[in-house]
N, C-alpha and C positions, 0 to 999 in steps of 0.2 A: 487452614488445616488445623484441628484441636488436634492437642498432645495429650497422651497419658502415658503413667507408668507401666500398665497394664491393659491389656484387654482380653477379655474371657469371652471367645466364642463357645456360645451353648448355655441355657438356662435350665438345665436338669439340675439333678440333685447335686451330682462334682461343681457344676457351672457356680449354682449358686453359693453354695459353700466356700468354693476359693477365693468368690467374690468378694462376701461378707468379711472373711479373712483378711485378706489383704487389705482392703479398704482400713477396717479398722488398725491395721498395721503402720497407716500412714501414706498408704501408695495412692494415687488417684487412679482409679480404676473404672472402663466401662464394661458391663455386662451386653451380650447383644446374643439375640437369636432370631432366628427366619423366621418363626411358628408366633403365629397370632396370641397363642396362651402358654406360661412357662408350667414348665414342671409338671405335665400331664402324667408322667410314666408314674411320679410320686402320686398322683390324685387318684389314678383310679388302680394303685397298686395295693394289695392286701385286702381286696374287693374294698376297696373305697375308706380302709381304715390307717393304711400304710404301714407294712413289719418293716420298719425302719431299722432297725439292726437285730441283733442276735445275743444273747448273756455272755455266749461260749464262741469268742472266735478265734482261729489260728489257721496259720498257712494249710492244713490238710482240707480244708475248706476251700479252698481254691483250686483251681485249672491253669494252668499258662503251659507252653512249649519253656518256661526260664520259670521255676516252680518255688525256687528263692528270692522273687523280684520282689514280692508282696511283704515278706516278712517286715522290711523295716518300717514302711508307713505304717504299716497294722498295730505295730510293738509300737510304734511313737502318739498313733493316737487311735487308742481303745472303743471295745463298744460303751463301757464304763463313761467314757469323754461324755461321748453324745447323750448317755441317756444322762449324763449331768448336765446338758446343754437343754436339753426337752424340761430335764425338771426344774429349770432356771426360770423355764419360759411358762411355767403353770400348767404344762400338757401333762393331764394324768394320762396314764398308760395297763397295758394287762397282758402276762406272758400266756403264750396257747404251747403247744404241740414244741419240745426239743429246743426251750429257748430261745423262741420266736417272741419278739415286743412289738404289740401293734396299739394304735389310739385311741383310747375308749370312745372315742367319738369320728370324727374325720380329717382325714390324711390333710384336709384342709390347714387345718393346725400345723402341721409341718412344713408346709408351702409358707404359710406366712410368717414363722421363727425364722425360718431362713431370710426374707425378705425385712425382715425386720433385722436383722445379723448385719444386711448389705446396706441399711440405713443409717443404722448405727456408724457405717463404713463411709458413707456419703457416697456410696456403688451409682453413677450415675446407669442408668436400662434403659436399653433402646430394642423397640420389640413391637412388629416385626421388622428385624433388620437385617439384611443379607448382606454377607462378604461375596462381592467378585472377585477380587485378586487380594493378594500377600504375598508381597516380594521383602527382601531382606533391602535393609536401608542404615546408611551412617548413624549409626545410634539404637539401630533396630528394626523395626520394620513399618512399613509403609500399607496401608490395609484402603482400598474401595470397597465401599459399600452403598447399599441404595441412600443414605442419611448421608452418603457425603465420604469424601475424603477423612484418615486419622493416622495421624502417625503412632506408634506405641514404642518402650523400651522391650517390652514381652510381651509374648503372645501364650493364651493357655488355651489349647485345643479341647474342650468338654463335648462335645456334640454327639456323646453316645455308640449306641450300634444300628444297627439296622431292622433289628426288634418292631412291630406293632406299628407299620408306617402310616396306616392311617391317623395316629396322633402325631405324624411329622420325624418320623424316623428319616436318619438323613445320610448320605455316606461321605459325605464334604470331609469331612477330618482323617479319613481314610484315603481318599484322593488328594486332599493337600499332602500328608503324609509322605504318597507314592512320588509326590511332584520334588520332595526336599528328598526321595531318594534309601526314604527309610523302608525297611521290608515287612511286610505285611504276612502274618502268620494267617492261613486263608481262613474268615470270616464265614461261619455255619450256624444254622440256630440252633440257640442253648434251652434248658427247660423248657420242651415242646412235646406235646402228646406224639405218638410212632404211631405208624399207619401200616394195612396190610393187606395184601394181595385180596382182593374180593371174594374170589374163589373159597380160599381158605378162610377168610375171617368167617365165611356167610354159617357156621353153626353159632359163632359166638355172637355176631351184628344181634340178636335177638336180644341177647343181656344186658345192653345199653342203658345205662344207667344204674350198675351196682354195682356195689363196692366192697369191697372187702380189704383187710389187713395181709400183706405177703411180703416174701424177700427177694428183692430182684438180681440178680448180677447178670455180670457180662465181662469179656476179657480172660484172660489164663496169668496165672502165676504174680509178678508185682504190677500188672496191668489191669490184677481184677478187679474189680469195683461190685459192690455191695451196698443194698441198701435194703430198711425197714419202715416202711411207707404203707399208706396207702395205694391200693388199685383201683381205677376208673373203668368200666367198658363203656368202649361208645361203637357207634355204629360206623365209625370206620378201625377202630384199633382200640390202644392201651392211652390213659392219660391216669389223671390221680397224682400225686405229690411223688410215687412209685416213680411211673414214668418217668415222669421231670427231671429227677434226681437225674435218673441212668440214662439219660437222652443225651446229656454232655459228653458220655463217656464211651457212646455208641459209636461203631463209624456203620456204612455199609459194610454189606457181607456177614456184621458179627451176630451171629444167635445171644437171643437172652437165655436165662434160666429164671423160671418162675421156681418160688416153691408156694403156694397155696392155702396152705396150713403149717406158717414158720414155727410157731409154738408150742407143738404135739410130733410123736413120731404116730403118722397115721397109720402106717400098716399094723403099731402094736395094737389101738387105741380098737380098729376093725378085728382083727382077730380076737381080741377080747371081748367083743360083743359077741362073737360067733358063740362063743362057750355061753354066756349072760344071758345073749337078748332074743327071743322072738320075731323081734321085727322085722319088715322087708330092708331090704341092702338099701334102695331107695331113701327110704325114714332117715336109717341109722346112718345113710352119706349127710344128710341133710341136716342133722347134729354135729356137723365138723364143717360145712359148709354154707354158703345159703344155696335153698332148696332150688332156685333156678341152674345156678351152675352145676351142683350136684345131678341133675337130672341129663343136663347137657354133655356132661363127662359120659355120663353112661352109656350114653346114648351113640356117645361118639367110640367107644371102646366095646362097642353092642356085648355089656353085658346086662342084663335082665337085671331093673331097676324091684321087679315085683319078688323076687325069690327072698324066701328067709335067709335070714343071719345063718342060722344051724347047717342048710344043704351049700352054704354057697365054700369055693373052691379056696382054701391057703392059698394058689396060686394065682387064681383070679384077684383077690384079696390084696396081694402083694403087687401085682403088677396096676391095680386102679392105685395104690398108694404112693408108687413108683412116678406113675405119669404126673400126680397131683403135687407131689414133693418136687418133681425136676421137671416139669414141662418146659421142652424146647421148642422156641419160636424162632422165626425169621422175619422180622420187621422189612417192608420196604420200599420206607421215607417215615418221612415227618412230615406234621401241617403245614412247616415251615414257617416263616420271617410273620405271617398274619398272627399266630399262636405263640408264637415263641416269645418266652419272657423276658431274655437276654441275647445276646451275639457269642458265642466262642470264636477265641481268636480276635484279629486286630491288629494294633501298631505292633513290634515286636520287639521286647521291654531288653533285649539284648544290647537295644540302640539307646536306652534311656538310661539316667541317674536315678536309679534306688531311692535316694537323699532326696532327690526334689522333683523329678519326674521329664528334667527337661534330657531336650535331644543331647544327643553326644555328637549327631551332625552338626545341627543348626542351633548355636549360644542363641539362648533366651524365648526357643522353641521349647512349651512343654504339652505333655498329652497325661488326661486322668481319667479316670472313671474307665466308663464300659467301653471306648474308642480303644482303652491298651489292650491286648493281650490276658487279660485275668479274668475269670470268671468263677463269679462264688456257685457254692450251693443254693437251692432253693430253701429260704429261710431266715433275709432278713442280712444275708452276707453279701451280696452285690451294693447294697446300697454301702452296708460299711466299708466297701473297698473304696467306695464314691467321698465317703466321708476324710477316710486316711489317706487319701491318693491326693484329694482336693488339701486340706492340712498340708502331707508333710509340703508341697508343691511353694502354698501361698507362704508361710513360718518359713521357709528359706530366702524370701525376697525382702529387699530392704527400699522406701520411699528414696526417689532420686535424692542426690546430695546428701545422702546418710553415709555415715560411716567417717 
């Protein structure tokens, strides 16, 4: 039976990272995952370029049921860290949209800084490799796997959420989890396009595929959530970076609030053309909107798309500005776990050390990345929780006989 300091079940982003960590800390450390190819989620994430972290990150960027758990990884190792790590490694890079860093080339590059981190480490990787059982054992813990018997001092749970299974999404770290008795904050998909009643969506299903800039919210009072994104229509609902955001924040039951045109007060902008313009209502919507949605609103509010600016009603006016500004919806579902980018929910970090991530049940049990309870925004903050959660984790272990 081989002995290590450490074993890291799970070769995702946390997986590999604590690996690399620790290894070069001095520990002997094995990496092992079930899945044939590691770090998928990183390969084909940022459409193939990977937004590996974010300029601007801080706790209000996260989700948890325990909303100060993140704070200390995050504050001990920054997005500042990592992008010093990437430019160590020669990866140029390029900021998009609200201080998103993605790879000028491919996510590839990041797969293999990591892997070269674990080298550096002398990370021995066994892949694919499955855990049957971990039971606690004199000195720690005792692991079967398909490669064989292992004993370890720790064990670090990586293995994700349940996001995008066809690239090997798995719930093993959340059923081990259950088995050591720790509670699970129930597991729902994060960043996932919202779906909608057929009936009702079927005036909008025709505008699948446009987009436009709007403000989404959802929630009342210090539970509401906002956001300034993009909109998607597809031919079942709402998706776009819009969605994504506010999908964490959703539950059933709750209506959104669209506003359509965040950046104009449209009812002044229409009543102003009434005095100014000539045009038909039609035209002049379609200069504050795009001319497919414009048309659709009207249609659905049966006011006459053909009348001029001059005869058409204050009231009328106010009330198509009213619907466009505050449209309420009732989403009901998501695409689910197939679309979803992340998991909300997970272990429940009530049961965890802040400091290092291990259990408060089980000495020398710990859990990181998307498996805990934290979930970032969409924008490059999931991976950096993967990044700080893997850190502070590995920086707190010391190679046996140290000390």
């Amino acid at each position: 039976m081989q002995d290590f300091d450490l074993v890291v079940v799970g070769a995702g982003a946390a997986g590999l990272f604590c690996a690399g960590i620790a290894g070069q800390r001095g520990l002997r450390v094995l990496l092992s995952d079930h899945a044939p190819r590691l770090a998928e989620k990183i390969r084909i994430s940022g459409g193939g370029r990977c937004n590996f972290t974010n300029r601007d990150v801080g706790p209000a960027n996260f989700l948890s049921e325990n909303p100060a758990f993140c704070r200390s990884a995050l504050a001990r190792y920054s997005s500042q860290d990592f992008i010093a790590l990437v430019q160590k490694h020669g990866i140029t890079f390029h900021e998009k949209h609200k201080g998103q860093l993605f790879c000028d080339d491919s996510s590839e590059r990041i797969i293999q800084m990591l892997l070269r981190e674990c080298e550096l480490g002398q990370v021995e990787r066994r892949q694919p490799c499955t855990v049957h059982e971990l039971r606690t054992a004199a000195g720690g813990f005792e692991l079967e796997t398909s490669s064989g018997p292992l004993r370890s001092r720790r064990v670090v749970v990586a293995t994700g959420g349940l996001s995008i299974p066809k690239i090997g999404a798995s719930d093993w770290g959340l059923r081990l989890a259950k088995r050591f008795d720790h509670a699970i904050v129930e597991p729902r998909p994060a960043l996932v396009p919202l779906t909608f009643d057929t009936q009702v969506w079927a005036p909008f299903a025709e505008l699948s595929g446009l987009s436009l800039p709007v403000a989404v919210s959802v929630g009342q009072g210090k539970t509401r959530a906002r956001f300034l994104e993009d909109l998607l229509f597809t031919h079942r609902g709402l998706s776009g970076p819009a969605m994504l955001q506010i999908s964490s924040y959703w539950r059933e039951g709750q209506e959104l609030e669209l506003d359509l045109r965040p950046d104009a007060d449209l009812a002044a902008l229409l009543k102003a053309a009434k005095q100014s313009s000539k045009r038909l209502l039609g035209n002049e919507l379609a200069e504050h909107l795009p001319s497919r949605l414009a048309q659709t609103w009207l249609a659905r509010l049966a006011i006459a798309p053909n009348r001029p600016m001059p005869e058409c009603k204050d009231k009328d006016l106010q009330t198509l500005a009213q619907h466009l500004k505050a449209w309420r919806l009732l989403p009901d579902g998501t695409e689910g776990w197939r679309k979803a980018e992340v998991m909300r929910g997970g272990v429940d970090t009530r049961e965890l050390n802040s400091q290092n991530m291990e259990s408060k049940r089980v000495p020398g049990l710990h859990f990181i990345g998307e498996v805990v309870d934290v979930t970032g925004w969409l924008g490059g903050y999931n991976f950096q929780w993967a990044w700080a959660s893997a850190a502070a984790c590995a920086r707190a272990m010391e190679p046996s006989g140290a000390g």
